[in-house]
VONU-102832 format. One record per atom (N, C-alpha, C): x, y, z; residue number from 0; atom name. Coordinates in pm, 1 decimal, always signed. Layout:
# residues N
[[X; Y; Z]; NUM; 'CA']
...
# end
This chain:
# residues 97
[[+7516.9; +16773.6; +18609.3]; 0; 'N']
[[+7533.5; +16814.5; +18746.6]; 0; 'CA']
[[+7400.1; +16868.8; +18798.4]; 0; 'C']
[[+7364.6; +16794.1; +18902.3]; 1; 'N']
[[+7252.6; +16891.1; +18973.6]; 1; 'CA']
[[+7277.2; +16974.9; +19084.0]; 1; 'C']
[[+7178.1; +17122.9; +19061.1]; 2; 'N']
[[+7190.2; +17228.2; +19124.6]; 2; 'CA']
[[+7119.0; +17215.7; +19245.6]; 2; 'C']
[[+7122.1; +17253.7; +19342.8]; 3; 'N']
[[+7085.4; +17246.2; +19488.9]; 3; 'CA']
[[+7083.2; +17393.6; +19544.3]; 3; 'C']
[[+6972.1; +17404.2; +19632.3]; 4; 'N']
[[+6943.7; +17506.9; +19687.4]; 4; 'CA']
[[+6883.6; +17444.0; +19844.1]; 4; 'C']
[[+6942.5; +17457.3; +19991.2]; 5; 'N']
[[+6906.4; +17428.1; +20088.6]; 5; 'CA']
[[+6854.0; +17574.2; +20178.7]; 5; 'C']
[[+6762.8; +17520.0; +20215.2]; 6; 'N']
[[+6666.3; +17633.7; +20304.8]; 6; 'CA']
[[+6715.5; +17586.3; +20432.1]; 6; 'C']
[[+6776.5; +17635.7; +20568.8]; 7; 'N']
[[+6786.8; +17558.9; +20686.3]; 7; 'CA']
[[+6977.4; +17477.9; +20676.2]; 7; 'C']
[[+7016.1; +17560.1; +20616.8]; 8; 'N']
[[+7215.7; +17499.9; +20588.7]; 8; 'CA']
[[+7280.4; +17463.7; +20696.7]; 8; 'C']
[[+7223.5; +17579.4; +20802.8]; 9; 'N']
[[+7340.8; +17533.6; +20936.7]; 9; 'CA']
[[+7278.0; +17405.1; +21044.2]; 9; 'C']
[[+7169.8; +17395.7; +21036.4]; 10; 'N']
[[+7085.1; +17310.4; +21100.6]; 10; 'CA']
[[+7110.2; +17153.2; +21046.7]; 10; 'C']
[[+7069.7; +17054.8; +21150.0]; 11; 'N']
[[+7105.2; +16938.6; +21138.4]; 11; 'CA']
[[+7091.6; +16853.6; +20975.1]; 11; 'C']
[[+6982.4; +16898.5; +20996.9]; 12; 'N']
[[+6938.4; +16824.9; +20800.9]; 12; 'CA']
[[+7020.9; +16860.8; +20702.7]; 12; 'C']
[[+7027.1; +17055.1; +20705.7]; 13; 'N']
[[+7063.7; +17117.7; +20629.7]; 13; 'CA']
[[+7276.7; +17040.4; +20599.9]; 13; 'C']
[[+7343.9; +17039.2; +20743.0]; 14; 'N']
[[+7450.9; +16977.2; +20716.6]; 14; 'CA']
[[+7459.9; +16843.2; +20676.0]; 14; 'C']
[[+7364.6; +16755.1; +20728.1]; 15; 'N']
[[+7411.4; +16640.2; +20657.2]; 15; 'CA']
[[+7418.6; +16632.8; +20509.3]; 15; 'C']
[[+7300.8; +16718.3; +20439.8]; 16; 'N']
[[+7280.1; +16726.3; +20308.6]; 16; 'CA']
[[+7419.9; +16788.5; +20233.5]; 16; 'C']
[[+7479.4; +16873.8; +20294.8]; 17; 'N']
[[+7600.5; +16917.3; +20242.2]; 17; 'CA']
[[+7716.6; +16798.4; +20266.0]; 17; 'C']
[[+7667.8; +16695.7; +20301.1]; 18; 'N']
[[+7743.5; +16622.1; +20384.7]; 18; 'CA']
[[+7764.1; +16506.3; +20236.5]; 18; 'C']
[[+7646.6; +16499.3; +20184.6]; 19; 'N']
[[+7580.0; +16388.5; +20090.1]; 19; 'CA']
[[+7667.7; +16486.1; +19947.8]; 19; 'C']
[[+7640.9; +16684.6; +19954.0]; 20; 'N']
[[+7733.3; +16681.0; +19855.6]; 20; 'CA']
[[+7868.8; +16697.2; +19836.7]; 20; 'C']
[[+7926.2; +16700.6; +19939.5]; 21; 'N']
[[+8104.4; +16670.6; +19947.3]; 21; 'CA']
[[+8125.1; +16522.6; +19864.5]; 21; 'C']
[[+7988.9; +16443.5; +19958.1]; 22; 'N']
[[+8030.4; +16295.8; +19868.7]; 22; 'CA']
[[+8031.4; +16244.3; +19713.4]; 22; 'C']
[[+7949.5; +16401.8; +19643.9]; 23; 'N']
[[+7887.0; +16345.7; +19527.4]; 23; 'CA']
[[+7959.9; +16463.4; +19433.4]; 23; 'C']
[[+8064.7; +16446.2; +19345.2]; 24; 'N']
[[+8072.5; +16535.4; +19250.5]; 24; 'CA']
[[+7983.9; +16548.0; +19159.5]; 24; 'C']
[[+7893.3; +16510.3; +19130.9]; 25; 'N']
[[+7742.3; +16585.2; +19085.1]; 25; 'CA']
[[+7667.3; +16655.6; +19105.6]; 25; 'C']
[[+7705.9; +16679.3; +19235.7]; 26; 'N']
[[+7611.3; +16786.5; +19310.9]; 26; 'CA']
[[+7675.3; +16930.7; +19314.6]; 26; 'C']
[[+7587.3; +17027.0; +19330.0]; 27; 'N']
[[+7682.5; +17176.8; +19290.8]; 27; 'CA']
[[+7529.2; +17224.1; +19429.0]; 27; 'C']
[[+7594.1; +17356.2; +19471.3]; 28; 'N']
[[+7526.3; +17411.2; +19624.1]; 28; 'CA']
[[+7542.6; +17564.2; +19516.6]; 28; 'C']
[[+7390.0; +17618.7; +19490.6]; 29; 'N']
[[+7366.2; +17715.3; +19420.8]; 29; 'CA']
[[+7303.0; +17850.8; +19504.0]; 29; 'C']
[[+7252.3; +17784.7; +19618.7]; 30; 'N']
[[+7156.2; +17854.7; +19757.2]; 30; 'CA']
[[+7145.0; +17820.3; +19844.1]; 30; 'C']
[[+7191.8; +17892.6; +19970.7]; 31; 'N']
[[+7174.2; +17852.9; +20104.8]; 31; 'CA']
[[+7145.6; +17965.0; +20184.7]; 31; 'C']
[[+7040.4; +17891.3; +20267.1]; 32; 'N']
[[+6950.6; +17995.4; +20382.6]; 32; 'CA']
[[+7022.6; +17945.1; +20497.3]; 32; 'C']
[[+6977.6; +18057.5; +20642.7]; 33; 'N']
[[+7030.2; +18051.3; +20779.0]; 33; 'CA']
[[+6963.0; +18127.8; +20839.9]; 33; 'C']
[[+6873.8; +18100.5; +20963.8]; 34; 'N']
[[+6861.0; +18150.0; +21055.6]; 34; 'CA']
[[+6923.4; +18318.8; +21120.7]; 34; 'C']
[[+7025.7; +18250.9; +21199.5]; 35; 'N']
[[+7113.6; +18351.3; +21258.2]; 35; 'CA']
[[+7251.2; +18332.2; +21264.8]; 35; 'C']
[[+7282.9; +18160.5; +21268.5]; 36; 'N']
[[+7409.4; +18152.5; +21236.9]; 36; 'CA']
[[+7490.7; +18162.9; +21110.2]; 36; 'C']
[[+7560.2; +18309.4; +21151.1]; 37; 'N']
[[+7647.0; +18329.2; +21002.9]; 37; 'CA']
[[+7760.3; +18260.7; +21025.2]; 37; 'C']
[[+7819.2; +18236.7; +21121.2]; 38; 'N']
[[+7970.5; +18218.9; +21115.0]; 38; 'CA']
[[+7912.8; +18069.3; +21066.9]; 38; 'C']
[[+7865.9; +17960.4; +21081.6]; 39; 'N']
[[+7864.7; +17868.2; +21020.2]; 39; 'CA']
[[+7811.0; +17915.9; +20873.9]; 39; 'C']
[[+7739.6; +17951.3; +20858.1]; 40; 'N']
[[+7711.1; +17965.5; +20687.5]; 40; 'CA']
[[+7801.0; +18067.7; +20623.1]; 40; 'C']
[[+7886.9; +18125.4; +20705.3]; 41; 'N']
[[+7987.5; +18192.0; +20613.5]; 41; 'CA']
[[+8064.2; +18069.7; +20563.1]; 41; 'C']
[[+8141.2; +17994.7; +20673.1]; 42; 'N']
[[+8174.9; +17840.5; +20695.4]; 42; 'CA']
[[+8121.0; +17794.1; +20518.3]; 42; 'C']
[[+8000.9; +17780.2; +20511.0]; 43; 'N']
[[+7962.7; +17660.9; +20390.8]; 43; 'CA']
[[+7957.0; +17738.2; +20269.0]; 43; 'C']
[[+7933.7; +17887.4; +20282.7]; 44; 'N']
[[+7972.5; +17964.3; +20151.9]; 44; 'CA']
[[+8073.6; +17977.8; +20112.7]; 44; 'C']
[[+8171.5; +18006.3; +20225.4]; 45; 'N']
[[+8314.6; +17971.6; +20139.7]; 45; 'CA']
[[+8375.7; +17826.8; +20126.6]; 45; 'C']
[[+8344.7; +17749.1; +20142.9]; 46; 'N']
[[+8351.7; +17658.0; +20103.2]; 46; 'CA']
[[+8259.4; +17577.9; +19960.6]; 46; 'C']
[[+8155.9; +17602.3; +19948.6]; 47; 'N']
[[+8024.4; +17535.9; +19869.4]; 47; 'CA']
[[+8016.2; +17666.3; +19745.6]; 47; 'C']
[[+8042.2; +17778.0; +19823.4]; 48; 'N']
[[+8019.7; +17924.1; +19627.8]; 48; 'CA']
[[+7876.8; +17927.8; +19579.3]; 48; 'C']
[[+7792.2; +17909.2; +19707.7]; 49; 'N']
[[+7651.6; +17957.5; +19630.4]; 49; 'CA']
[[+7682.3; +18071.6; +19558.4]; 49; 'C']
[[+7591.1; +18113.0; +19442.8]; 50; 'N']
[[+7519.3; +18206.1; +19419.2]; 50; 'CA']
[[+7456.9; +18346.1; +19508.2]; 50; 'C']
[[+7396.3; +18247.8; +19590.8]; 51; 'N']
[[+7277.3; +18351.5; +19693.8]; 51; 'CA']
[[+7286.7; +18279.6; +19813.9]; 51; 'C']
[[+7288.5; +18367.1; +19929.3]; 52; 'N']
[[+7266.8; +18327.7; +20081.6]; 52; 'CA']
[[+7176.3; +18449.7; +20147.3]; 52; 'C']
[[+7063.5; +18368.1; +20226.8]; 53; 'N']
[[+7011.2; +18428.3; +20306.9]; 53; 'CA']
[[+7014.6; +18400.6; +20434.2]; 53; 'C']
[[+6990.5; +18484.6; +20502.3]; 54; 'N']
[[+6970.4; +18519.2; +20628.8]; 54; 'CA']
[[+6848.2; +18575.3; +20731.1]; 54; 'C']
[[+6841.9; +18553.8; +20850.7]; 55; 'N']
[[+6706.0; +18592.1; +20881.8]; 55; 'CA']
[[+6687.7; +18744.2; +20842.9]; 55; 'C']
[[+6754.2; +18809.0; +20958.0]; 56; 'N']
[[+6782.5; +18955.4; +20959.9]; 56; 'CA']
[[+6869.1; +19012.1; +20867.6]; 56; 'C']
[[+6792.3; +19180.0; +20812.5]; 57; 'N']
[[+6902.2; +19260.6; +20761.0]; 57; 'CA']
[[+7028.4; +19253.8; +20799.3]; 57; 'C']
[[+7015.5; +19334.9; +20928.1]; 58; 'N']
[[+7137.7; +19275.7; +21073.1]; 58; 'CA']
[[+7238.1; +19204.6; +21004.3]; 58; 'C']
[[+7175.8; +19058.2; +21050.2]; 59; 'N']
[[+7312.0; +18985.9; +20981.6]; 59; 'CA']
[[+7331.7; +19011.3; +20855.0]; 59; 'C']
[[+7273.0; +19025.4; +20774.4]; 60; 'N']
[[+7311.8; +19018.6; +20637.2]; 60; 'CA']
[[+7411.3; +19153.2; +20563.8]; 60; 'C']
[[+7366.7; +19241.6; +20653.3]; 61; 'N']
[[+7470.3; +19291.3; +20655.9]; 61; 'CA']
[[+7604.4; +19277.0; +20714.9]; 61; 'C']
[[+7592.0; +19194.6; +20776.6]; 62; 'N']
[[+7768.6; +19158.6; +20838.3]; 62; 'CA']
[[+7808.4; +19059.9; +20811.4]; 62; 'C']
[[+7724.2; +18986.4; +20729.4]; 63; 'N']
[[+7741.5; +18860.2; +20648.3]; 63; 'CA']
[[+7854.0; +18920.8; +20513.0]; 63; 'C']
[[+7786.0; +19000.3; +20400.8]; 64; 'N']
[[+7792.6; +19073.7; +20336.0]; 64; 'CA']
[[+7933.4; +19135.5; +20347.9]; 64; 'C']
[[+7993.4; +19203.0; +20485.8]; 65; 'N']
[[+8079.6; +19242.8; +20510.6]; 65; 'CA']
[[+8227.7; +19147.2; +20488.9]; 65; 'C']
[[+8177.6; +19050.7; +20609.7]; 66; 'N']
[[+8261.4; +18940.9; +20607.5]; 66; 'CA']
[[+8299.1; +18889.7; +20430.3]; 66; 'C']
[[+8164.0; +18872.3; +20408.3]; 67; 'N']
[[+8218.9; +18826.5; +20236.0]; 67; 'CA']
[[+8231.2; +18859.3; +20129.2]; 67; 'C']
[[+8316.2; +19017.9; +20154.6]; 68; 'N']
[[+8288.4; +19109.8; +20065.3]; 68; 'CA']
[[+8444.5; +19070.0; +19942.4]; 68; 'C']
[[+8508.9; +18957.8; +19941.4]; 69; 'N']
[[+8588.8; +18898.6; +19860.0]; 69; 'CA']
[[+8525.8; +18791.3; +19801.7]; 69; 'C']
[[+8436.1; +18743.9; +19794.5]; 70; 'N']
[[+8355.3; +18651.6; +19729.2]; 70; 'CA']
[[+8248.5; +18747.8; +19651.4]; 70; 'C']
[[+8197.7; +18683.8; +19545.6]; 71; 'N']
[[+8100.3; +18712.8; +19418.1]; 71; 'CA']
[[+7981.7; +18621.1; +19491.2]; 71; 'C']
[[+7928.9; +18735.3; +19566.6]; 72; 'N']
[[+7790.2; +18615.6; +19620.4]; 72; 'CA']
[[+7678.2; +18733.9; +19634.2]; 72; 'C']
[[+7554.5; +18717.8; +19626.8]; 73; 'N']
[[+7464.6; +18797.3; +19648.1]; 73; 'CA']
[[+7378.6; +18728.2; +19793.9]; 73; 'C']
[[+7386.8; +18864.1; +19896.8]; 74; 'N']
[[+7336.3; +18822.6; +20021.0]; 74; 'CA']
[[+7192.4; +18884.7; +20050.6]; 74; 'C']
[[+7085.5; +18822.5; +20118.6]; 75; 'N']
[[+6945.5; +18868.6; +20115.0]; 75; 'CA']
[[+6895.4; +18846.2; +20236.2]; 75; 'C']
[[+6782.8; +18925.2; +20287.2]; 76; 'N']
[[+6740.6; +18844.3; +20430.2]; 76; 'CA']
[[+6608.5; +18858.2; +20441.9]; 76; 'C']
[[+6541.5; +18815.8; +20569.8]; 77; 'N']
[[+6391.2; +18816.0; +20593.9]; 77; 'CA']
[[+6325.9; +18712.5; +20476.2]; 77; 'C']
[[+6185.4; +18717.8; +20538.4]; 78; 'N']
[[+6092.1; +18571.9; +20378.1]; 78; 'CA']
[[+6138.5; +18630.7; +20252.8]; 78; 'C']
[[+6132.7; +18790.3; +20213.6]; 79; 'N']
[[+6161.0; +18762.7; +20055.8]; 79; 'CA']
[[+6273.5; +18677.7; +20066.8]; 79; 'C']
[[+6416.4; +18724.2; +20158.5]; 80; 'N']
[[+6526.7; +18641.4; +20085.8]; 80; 'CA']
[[+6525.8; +18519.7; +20096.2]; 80; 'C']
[[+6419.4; +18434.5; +20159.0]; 81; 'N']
[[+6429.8; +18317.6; +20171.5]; 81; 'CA']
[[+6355.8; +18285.0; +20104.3]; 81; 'C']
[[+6262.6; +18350.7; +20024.6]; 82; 'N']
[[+6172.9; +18301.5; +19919.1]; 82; 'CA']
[[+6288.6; +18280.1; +19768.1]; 82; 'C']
[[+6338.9; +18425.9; +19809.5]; 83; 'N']
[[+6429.9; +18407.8; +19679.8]; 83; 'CA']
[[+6545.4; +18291.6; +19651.9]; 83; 'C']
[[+6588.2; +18199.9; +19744.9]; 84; 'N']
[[+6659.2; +18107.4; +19762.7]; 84; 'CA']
[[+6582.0; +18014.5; +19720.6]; 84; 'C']
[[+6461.6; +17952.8; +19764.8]; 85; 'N']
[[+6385.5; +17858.8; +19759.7]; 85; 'CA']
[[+6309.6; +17850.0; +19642.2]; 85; 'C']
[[+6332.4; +17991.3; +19510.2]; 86; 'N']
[[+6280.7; +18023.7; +19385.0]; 86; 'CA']
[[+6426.5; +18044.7; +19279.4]; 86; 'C']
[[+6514.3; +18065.2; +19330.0]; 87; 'N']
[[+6724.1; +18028.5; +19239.1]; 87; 'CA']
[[+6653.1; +17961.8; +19133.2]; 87; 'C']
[[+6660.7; +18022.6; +19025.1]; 88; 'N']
[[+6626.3; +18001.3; +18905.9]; 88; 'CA']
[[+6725.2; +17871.1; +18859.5]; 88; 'C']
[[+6830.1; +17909.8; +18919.9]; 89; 'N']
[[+6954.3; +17743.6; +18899.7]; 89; 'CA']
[[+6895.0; +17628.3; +18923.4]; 89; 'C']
[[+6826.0; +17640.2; +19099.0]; 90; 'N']
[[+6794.1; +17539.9; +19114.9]; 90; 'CA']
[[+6761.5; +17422.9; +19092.0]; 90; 'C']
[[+6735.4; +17281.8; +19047.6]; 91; 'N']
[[+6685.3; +17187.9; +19001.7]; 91; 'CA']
[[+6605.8; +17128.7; +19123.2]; 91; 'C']
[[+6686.1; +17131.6; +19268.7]; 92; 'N']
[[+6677.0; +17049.0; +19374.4]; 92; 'CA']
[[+6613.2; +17152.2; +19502.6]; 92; 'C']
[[+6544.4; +17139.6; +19585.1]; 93; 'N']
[[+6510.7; +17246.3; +19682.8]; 93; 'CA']
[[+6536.0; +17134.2; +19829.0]; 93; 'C']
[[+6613.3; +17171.3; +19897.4]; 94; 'N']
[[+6600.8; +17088.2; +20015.3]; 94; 'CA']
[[+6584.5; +17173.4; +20151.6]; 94; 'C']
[[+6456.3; +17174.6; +20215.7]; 95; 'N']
[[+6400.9; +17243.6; +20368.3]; 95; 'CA']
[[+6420.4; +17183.8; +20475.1]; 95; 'C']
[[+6457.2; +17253.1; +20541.9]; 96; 'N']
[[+6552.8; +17195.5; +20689.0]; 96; 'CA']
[[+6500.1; +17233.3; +20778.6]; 96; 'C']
# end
């Protein structure tokens, strides 16, 4: 199975690529970044079970965090957390959107 980590999830690229892994039971979604839209990337975390999601802002990430405080997910924001997505030690695959 390959691991995947998308930078850019809610954005056009970023969905089709989730699009490619609905189609592929080989594919596993280990990290996903977002801008500002949480309600869509809450959307693909509960659905997909990364590992790690970032976000631009603390801000959101804290109400990200909130929202998904029944899921086992670790939430991060600003470049570190998007560095730290784009470095998911799981990773195999990095896809930037």
């Amino acid at each position: 199975m390959k691991k995947i980590a998308i930078l850019g999830s809610t954005g056009s690229i970023g969905t089709q690529t989730l699009d490619v892994v609905r189609a592929n039971d080989d594919l596993e979604i280990v990290g996903l970044s977002a801008g500002n839209n949480i309600d869509k990337l809450e959307e693909q975390i509960r659905e997909f079970h990364p590992v790690l999601a970032s976000v631009q802002s603390e801000e959101k990430a804290a109400d990200l965090r909130q929202r998904l405080r029944d899921m086992d997910i670790k939430i991060v924001s600003g470049m570190d957390g998007l560095i730290e997505v784009a470095t998911e030690p799981q990773a195999e695959i990095l896809v930037t959107a």
